[in-house]
C-alpha positions in Angstrom: 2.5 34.1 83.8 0.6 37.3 84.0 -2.5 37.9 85.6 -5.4 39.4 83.5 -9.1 40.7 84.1 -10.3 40.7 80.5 -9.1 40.5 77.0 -10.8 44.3 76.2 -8.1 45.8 78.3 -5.2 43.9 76.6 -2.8 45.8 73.9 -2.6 42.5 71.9 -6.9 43.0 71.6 -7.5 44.6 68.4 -10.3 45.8 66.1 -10.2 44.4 62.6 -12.3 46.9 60.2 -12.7 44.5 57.3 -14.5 41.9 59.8 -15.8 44.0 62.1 -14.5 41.8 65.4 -12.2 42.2 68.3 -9.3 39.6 68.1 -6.2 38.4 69.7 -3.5 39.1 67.6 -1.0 36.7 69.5 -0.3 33.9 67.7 -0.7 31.1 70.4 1.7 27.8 70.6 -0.3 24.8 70.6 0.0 24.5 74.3 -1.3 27.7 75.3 -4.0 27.2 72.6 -5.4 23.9 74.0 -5.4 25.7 77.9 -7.4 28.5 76.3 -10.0 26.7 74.5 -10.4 24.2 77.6 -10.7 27.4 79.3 -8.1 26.3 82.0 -5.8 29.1 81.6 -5.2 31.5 84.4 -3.8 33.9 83.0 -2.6 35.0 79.8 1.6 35.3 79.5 1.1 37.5 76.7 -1.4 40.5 78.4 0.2 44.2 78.4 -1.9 46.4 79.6 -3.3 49.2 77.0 -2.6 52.5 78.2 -3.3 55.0 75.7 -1.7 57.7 77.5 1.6 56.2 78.8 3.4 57.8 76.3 2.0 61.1 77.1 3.1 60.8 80.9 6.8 59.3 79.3 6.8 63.2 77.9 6.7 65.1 81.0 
């Protein structure tokens, strides 16, 4: 399981325009759910980090 510091840095956090709210756009199992809204997860097995400009350094 991956290690995270906070959901803002995650790739999987997005903005949804029509709501106008940041959301996870994972789809959780029920498992993983459950841990989350106990808040007894440690970590998230689904953060990647967002790096905007990964691909930029992939071009040098």
């Amino acid at each position: 399981m991956a290690g995270f510091t906070s959901c803002d840095n995650c790739l999987h956090y997005v903005w949804d325009e029509y709501e106008e709210y940041y959301y996870c756009d994972i789809d959780l199992d029920e498992d993983d759910m459950v841990r989350f809204l106990k808040g007894t997860m440690k970590g998230c097995p689904h953060f990647k980090l967002d790096d905007e400009y990964a691909i930029v350094r992939k071009q040098n």
